[in-house]
PDBQT receptor file of N, H, CA, C and O in Angstrom, charges set to zero:
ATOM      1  N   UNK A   1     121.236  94.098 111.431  1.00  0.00    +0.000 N 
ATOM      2  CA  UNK A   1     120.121  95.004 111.258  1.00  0.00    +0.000 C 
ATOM      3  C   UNK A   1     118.867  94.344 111.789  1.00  0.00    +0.000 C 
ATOM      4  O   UNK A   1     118.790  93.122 111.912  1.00  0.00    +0.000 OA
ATOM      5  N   UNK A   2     118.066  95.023 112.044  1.00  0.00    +0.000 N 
ATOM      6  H   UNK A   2     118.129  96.016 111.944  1.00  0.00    +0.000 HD
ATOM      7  CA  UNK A   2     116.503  94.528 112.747  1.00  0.00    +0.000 C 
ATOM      8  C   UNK A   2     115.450  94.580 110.943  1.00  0.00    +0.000 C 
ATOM      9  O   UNK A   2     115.702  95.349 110.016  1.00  0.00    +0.000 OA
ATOM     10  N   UNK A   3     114.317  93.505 110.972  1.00  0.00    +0.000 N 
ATOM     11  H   UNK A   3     114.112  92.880 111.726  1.00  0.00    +0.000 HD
ATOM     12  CA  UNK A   3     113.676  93.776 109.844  1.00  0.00    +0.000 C 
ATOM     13  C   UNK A   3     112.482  93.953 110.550  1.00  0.00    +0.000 C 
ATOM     14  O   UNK A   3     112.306  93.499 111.681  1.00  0.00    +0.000 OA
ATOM     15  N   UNK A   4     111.470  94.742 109.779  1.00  0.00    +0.000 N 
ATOM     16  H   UNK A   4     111.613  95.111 108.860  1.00  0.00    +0.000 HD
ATOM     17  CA  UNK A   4     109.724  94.542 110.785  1.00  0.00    +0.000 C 
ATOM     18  C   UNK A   4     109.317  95.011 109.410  1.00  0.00    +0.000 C 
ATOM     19  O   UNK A   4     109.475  96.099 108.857  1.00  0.00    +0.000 OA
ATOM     20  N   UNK A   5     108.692  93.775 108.970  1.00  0.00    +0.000 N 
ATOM     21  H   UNK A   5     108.564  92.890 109.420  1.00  0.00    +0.000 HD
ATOM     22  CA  UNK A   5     107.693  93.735 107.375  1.00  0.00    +0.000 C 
ATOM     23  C   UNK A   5     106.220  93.734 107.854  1.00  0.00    +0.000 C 
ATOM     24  O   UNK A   5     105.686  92.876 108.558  1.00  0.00    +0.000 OA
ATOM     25  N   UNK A   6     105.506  95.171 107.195  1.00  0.00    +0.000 N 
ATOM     26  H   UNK A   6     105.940  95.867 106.623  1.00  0.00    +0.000 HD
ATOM     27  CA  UNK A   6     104.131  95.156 107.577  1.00  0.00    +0.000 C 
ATOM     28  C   UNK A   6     103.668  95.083 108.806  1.00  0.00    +0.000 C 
ATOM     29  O   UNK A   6     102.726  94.376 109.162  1.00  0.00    +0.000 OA
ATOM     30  N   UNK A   7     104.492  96.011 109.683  1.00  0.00    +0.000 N 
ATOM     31  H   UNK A   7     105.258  96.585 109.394  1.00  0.00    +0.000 HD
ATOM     32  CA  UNK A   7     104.136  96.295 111.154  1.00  0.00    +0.000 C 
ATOM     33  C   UNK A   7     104.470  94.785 112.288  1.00  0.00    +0.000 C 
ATOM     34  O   UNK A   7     104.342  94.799 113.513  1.00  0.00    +0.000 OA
ATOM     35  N   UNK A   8     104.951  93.484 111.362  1.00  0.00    +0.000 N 
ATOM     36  H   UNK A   8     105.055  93.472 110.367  1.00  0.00    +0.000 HD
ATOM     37  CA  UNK A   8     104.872  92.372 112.252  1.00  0.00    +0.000 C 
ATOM     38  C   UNK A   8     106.315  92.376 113.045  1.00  0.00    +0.000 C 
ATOM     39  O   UNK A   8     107.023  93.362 113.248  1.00  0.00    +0.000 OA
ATOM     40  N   UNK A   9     106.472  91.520 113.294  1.00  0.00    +0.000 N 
ATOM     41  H   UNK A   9     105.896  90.719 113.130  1.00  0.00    +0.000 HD
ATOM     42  CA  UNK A   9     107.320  91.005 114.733  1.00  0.00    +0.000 C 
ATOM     43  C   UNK A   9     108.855  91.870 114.183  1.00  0.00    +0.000 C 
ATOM     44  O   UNK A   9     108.917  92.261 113.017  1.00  0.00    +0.000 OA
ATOM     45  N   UNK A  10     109.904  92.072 115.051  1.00  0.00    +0.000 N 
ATOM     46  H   UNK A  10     109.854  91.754 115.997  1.00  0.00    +0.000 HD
ATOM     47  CA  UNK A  10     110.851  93.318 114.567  1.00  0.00    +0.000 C 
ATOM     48  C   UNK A  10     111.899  91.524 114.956  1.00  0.00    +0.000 C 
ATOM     49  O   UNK A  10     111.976  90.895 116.011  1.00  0.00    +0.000 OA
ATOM     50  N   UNK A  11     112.702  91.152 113.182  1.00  0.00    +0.000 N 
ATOM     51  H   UNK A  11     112.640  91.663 112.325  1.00  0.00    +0.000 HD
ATOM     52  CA  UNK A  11     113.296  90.243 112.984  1.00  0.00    +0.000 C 
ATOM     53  C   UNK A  11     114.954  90.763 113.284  1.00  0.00    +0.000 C 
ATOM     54  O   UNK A  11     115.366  91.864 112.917  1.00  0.00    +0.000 OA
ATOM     55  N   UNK A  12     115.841  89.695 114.055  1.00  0.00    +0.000 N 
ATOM     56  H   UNK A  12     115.507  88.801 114.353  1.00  0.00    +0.000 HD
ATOM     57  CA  UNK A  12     116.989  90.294 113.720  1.00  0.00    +0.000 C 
ATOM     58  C   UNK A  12     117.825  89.515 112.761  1.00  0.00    +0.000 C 
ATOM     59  O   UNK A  12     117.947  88.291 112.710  1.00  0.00    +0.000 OA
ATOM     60  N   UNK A  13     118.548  90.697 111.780  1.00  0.00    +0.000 N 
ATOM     61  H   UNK A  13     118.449  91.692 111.821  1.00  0.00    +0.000 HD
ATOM     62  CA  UNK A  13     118.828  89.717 110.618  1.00  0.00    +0.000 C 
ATOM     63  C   UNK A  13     120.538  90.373 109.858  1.00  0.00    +0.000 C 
ATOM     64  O   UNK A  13     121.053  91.482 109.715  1.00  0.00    +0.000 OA
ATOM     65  N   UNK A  14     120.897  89.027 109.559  1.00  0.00    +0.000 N 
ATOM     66  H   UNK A  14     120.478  88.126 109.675  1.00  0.00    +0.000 HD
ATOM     67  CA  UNK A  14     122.448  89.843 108.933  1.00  0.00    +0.000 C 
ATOM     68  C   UNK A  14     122.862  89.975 107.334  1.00  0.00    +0.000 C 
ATOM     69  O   UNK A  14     123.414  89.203 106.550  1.00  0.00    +0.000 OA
ATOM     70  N   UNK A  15     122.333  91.324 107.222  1.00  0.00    +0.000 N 
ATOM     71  H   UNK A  15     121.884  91.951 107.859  1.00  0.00    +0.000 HD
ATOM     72  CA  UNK A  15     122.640  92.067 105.980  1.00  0.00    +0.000 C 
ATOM     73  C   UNK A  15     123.732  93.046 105.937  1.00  0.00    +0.000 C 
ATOM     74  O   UNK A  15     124.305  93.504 106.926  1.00  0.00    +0.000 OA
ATOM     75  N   UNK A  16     123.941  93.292 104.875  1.00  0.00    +0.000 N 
ATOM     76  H   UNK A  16     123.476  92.921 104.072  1.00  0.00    +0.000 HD
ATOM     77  CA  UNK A  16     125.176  94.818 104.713  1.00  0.00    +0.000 C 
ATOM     78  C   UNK A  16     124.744  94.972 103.270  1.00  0.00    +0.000 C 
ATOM     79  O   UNK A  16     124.716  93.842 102.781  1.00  0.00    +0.000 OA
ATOM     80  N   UNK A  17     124.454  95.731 102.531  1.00  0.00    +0.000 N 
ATOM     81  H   UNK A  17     124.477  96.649 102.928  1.00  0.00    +0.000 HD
ATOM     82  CA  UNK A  17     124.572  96.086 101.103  1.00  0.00    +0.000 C 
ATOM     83  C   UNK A  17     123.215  96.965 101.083  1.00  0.00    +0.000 C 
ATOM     84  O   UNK A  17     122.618  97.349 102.088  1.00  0.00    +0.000 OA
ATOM     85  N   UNK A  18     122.729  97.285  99.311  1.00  0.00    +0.000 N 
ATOM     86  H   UNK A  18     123.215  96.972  98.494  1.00  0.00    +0.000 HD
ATOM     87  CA  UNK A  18     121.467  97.747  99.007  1.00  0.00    +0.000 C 
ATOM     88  C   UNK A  18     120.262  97.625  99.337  1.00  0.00    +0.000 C 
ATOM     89  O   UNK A  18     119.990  96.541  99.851  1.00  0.00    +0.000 OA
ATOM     90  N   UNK A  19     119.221  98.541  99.196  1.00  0.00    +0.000 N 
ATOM     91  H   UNK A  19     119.442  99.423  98.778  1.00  0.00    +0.000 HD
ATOM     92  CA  UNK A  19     117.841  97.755  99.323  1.00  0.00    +0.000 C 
ATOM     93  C   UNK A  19     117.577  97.355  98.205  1.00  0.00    +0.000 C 
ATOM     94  O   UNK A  19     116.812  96.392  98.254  1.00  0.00    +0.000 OA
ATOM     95  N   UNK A  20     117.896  97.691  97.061  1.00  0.00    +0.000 N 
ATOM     96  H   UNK A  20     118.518  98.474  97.021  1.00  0.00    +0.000 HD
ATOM     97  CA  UNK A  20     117.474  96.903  95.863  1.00  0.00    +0.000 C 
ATOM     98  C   UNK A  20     118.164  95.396  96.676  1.00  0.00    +0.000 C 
ATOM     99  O   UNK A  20     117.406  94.431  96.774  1.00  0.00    +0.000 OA
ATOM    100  N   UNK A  21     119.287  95.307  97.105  1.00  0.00    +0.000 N 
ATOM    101  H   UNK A  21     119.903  96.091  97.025  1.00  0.00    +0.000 HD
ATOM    102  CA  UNK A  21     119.816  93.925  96.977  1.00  0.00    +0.000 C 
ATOM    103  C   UNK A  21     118.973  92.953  98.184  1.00  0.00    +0.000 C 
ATOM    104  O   UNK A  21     118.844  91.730  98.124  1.00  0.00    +0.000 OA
ATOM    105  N   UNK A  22     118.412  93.926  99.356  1.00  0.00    +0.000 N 
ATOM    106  H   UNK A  22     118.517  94.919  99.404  1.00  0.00    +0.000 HD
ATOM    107  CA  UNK A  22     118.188  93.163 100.435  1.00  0.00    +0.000 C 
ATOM    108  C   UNK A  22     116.367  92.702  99.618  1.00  0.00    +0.000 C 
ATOM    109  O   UNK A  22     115.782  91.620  99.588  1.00  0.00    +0.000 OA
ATOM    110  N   UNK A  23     116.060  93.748  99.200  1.00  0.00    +0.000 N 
ATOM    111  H   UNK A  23     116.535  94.627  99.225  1.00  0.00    +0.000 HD
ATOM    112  CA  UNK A  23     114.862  93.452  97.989  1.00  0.00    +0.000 C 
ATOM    113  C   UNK A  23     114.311  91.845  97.151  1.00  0.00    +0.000 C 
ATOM    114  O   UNK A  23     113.242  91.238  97.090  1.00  0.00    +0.000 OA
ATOM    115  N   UNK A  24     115.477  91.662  96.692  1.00  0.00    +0.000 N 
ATOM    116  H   UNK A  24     116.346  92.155  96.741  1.00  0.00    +0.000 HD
ATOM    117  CA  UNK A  24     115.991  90.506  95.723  1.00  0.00    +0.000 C 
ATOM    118  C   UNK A  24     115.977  89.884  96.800  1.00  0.00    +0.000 C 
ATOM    119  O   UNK A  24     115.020  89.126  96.642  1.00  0.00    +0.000 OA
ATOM    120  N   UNK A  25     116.418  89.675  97.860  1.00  0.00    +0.000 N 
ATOM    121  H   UNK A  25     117.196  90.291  97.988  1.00  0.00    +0.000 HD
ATOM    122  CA  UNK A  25     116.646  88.129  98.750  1.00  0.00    +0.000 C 
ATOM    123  C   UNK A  25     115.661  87.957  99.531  1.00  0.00    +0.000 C 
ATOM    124  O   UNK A  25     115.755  86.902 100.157  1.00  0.00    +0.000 OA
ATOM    125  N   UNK A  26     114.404  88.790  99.841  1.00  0.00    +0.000 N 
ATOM    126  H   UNK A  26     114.328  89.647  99.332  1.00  0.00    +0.000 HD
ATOM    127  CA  UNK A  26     113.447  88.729 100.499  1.00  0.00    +0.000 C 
ATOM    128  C   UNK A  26     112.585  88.338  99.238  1.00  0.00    +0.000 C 
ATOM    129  O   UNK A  26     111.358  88.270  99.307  1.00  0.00    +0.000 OA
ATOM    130  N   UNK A  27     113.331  88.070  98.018  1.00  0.00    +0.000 N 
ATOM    131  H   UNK A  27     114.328  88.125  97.962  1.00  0.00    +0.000 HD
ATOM    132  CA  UNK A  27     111.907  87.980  97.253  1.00  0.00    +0.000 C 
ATOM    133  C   UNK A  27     110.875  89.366  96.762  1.00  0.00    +0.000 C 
ATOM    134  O   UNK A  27     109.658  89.310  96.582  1.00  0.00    +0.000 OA
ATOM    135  N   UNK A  28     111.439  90.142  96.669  1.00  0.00    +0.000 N 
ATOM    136  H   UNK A  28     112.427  90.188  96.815  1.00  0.00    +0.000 HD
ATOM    137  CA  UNK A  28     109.932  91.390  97.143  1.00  0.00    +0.000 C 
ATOM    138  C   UNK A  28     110.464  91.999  95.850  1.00  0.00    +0.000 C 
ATOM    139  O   UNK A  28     111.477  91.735  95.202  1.00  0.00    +0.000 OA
ATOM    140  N   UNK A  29     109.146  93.205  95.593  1.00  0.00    +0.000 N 
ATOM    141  H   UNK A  29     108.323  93.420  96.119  1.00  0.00    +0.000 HD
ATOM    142  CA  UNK A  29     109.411  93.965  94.221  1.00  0.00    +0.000 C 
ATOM    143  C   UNK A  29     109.365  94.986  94.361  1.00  0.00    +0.000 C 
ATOM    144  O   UNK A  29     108.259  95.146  94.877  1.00  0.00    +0.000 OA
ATOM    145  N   UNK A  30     109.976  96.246  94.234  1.00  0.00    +0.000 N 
ATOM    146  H   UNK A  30     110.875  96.116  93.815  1.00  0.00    +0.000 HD
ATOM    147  CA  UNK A  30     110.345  97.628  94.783  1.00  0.00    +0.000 C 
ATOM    148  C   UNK A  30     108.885  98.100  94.248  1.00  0.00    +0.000 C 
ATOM    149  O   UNK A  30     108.246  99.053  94.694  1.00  0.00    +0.000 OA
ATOM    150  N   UNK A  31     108.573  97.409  93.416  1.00  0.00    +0.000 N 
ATOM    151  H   UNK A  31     109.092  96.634  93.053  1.00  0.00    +0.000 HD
ATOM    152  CA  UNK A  31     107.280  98.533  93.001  1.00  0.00    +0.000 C 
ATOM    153  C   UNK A  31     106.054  98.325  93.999  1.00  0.00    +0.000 C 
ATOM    154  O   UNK A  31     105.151  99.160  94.047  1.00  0.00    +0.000 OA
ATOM    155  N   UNK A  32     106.055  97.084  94.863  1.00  0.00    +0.000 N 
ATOM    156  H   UNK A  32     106.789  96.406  94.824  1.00  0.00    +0.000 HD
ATOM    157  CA  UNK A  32     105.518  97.062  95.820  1.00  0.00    +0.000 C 
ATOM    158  C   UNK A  32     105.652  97.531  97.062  1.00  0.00    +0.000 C 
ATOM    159  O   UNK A  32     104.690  97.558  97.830  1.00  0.00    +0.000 OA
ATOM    160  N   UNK A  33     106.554  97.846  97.315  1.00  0.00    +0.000 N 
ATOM    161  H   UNK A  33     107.334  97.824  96.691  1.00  0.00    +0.000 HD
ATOM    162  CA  UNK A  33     106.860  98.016  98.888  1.00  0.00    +0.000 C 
ATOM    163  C   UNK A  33     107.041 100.058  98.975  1.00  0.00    +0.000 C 
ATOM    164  O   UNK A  33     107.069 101.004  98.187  1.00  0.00    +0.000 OA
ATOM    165  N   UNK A  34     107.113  99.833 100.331  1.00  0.00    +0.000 N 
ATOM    166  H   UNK A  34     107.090  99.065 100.971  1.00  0.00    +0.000 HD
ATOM    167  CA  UNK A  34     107.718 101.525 100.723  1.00  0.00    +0.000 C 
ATOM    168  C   UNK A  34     108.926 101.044 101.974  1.00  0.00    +0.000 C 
ATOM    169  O   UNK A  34     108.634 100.330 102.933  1.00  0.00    +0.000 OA
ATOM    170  N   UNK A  35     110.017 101.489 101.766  1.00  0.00    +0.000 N 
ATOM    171  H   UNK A  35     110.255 102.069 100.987  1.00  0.00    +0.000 HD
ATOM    172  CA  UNK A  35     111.216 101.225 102.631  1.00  0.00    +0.000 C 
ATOM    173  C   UNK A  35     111.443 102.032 103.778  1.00  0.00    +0.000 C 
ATOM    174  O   UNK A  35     111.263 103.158 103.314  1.00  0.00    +0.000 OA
ATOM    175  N   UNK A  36     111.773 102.204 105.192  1.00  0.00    +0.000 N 
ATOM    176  H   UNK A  36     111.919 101.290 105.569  1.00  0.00    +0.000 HD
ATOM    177  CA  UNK A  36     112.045 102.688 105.696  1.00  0.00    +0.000 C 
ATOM    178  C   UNK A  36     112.894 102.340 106.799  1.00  0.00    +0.000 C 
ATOM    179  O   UNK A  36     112.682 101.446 107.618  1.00  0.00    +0.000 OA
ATOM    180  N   UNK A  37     114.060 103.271 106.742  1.00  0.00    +0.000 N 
ATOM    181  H   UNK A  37     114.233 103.998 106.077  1.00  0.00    +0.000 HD
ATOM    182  CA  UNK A  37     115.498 103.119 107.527  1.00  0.00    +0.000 C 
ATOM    183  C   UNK A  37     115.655 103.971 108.659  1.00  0.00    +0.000 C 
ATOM    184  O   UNK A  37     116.034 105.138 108.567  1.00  0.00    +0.000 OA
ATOM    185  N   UNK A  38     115.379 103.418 109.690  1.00  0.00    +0.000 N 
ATOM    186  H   UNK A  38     115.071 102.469 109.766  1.00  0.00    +0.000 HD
ATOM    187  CA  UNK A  38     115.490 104.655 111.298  1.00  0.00    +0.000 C 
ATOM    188  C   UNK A  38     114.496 105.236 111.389  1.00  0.00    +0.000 C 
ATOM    189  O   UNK A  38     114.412 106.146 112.214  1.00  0.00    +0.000 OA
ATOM    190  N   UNK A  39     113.210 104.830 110.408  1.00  0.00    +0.000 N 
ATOM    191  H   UNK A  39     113.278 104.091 109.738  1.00  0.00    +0.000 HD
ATOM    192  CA  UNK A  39     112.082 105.789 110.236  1.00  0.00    +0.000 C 
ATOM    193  C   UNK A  39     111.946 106.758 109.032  1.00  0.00    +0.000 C 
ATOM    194  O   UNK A  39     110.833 107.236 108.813  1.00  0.00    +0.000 OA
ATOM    195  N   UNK A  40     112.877 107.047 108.323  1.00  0.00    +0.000 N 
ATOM    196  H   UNK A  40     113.781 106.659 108.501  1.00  0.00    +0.000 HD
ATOM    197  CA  UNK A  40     112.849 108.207 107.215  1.00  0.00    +0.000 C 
ATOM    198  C   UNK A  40     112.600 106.554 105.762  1.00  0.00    +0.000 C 
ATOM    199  O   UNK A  40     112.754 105.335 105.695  1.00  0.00    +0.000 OA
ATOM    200  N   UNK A  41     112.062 107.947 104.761  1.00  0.00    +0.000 N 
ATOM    201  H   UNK A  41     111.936 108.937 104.815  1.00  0.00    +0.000 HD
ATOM    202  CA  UNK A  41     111.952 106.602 103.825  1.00  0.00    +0.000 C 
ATOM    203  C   UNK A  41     113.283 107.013 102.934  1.00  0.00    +0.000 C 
ATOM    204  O   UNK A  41     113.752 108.147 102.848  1.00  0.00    +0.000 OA
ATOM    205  N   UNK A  42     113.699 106.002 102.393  1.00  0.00    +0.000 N 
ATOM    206  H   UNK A  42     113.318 105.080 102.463  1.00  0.00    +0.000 HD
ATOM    207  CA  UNK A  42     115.140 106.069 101.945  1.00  0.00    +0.000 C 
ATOM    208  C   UNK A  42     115.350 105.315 100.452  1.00  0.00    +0.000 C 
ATOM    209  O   UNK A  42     115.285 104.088 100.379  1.00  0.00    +0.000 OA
ATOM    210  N   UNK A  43     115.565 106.016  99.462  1.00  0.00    +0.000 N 
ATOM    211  H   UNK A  43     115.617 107.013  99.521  1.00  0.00    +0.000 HD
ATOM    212  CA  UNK A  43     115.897 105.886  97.955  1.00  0.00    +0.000 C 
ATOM    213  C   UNK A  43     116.644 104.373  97.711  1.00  0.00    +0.000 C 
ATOM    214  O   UNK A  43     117.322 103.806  98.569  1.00  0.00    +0.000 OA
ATOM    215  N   UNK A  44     116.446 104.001  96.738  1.00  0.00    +0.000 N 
ATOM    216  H   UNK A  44     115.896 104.461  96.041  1.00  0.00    +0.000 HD
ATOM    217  CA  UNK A  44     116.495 102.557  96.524  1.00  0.00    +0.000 C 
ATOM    218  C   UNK A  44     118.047 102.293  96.263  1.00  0.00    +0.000 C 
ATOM    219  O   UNK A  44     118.483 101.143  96.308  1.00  0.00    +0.000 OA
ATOM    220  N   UNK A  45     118.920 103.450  95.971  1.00  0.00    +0.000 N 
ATOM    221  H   UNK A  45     118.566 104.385  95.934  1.00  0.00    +0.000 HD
ATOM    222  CA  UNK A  45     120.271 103.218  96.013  1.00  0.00    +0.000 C 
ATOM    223  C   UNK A  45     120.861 103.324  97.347  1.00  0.00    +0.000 C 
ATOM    224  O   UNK A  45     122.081 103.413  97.481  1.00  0.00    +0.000 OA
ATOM    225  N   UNK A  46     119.833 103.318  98.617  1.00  0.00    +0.000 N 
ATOM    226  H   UNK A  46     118.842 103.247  98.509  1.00  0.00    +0.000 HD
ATOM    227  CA  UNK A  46     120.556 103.175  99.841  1.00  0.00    +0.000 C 
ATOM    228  C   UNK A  46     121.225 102.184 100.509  1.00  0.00    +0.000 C 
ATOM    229  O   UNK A  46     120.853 101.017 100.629  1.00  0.00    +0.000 OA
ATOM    230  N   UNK A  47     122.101 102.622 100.886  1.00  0.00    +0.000 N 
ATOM    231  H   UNK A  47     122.404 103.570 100.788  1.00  0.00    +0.000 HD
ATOM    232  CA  UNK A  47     122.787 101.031 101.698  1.00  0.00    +0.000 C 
ATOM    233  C   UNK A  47     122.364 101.058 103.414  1.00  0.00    +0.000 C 
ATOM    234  O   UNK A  47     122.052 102.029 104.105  1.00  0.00    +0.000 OA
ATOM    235  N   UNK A  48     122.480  99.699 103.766  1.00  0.00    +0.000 N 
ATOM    236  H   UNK A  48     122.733  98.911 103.205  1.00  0.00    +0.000 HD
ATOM    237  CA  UNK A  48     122.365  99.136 104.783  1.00  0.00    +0.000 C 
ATOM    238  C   UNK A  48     123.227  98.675 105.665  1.00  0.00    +0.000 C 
ATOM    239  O   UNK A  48     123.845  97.673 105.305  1.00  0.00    +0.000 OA
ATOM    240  N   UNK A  49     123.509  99.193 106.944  1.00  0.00    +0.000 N 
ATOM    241  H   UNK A  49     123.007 100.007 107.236  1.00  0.00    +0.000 HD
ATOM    242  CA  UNK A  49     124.656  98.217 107.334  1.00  0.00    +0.000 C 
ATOM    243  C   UNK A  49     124.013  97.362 108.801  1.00  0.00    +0.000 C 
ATOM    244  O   UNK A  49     122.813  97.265 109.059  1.00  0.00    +0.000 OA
ATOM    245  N   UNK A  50     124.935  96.904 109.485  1.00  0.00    +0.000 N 
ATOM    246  H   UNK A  50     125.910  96.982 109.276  1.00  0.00    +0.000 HD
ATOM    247  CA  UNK A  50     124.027  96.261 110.927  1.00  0.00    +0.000 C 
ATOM    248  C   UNK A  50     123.767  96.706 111.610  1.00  0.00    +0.000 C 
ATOM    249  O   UNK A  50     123.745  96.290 112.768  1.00  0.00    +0.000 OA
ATOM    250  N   UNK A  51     123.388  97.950 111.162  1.00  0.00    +0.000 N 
ATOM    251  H   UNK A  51     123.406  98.288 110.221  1.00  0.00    +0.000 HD
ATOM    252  CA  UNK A  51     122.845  98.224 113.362  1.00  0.00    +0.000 C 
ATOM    253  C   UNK A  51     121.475  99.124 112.637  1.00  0.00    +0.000 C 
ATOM    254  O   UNK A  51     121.044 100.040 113.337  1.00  0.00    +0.000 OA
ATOM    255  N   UNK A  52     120.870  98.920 111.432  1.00  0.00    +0.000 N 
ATOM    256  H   UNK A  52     121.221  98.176 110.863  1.00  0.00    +0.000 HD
ATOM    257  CA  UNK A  52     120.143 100.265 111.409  1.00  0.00    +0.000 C 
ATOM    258  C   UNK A  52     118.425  98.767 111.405  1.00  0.00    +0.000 C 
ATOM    259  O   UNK A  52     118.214  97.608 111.048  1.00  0.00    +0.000 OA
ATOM    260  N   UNK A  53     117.854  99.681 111.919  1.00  0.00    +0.000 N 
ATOM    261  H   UNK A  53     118.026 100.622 112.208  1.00  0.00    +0.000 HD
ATOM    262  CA  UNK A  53     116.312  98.831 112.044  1.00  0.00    +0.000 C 
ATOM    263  C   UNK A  53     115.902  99.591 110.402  1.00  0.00    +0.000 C 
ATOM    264  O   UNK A  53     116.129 100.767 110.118  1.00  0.00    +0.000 OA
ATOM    265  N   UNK A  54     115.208  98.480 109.411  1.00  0.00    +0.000 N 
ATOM    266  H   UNK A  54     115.024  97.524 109.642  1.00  0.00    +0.000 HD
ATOM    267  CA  UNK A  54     114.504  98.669 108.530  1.00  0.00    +0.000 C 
ATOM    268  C   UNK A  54     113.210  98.363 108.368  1.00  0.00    +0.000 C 
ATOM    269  O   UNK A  54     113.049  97.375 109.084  1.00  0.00    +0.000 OA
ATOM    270  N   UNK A  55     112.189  98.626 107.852  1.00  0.00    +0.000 N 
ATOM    271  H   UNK A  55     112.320  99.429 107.270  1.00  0.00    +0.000 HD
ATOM    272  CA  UNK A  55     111.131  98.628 107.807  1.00  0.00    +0.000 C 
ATOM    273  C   UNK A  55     110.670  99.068 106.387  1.00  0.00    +0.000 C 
ATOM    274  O   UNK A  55     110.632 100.166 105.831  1.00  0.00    +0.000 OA
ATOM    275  N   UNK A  56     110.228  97.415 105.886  1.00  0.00    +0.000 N 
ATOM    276  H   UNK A  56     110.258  96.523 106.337  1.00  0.00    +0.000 HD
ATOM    277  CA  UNK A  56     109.219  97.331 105.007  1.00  0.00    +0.000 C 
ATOM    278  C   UNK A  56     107.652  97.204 104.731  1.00  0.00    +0.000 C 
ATOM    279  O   UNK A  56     107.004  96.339 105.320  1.00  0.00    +0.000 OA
ATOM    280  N   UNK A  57     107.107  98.006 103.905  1.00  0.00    +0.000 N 
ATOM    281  H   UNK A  57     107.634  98.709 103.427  1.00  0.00    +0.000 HD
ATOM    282  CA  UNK A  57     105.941  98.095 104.061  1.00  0.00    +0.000 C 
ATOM    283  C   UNK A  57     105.143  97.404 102.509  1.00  0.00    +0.000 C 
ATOM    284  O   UNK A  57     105.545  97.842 101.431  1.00  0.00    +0.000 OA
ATOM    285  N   UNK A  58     104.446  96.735 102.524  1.00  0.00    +0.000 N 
ATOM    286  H   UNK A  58     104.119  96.379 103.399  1.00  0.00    +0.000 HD
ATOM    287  CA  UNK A  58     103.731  96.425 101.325  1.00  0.00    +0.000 C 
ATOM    288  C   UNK A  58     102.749  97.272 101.080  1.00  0.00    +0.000 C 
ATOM    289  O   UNK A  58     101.796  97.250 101.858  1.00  0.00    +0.000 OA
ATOM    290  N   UNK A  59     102.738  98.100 100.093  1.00  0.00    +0.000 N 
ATOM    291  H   UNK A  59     103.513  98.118  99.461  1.00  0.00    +0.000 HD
ATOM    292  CA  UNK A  59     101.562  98.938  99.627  1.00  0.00    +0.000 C 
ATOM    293  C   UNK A  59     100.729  97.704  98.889  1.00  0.00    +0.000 C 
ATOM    294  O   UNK A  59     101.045  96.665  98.309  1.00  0.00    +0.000 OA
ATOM    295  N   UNK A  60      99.154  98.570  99.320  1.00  0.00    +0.000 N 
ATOM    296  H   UNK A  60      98.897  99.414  99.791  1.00  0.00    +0.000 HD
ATOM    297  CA  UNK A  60      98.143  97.474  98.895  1.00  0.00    +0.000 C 
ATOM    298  C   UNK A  60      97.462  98.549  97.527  1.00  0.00    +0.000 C 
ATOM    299  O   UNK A  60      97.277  99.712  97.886  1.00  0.00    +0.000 OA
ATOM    300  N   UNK A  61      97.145  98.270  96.232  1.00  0.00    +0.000 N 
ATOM    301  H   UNK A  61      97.296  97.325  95.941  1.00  0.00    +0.000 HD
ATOM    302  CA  UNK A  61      96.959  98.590  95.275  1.00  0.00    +0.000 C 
ATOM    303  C   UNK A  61      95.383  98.342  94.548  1.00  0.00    +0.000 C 
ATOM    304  O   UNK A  61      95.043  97.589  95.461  1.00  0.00    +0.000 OA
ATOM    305  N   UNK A  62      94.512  98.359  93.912  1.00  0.00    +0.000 N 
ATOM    306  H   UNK A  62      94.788  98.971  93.171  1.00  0.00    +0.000 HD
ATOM    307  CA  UNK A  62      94.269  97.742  93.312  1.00  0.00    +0.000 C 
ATOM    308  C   UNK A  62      92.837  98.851  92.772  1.00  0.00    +0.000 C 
ATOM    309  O   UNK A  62      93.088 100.052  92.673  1.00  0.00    +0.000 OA
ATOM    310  N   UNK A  63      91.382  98.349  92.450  1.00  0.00    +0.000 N 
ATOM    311  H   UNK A  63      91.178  97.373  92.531  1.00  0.00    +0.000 HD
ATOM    312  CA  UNK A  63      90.916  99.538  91.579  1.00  0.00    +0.000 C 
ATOM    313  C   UNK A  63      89.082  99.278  92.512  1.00  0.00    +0.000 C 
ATOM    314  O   UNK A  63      88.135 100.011  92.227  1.00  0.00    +0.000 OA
TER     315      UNK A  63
């Protein structure tokens, strides 16, 4: 699969499973981020396999 976190450099990387799971190994917290798979945004019970480009986004929060 390809990764591109926050618009930066498009990583190639070898995953297969959840985004909760790919979540956990990047370290990251679902309540932070917005996910997106081929471009559509995609529910946290989605799976991943190798050929799909993902794209994480960090939502910025605060008051």
């Amino acid at each position: 699969m390809y990764l591109l976190l926050n618009n930066m450099k498009k990583k190639k990387m070898s995953f297969s499973g959840s985004i909760t799971s790919l979540l956990g190994k990047l370290h990251l917290r679902r309540e932070e981020v917005v996910i997106k798979v081929n471009g559509k945004i995609v529910p946290d019970d989605s799976r991943i396999s190798g050929s799909e480009t993902v794209e994480i986004i960090k939502v910025i929060f605060g008051g």
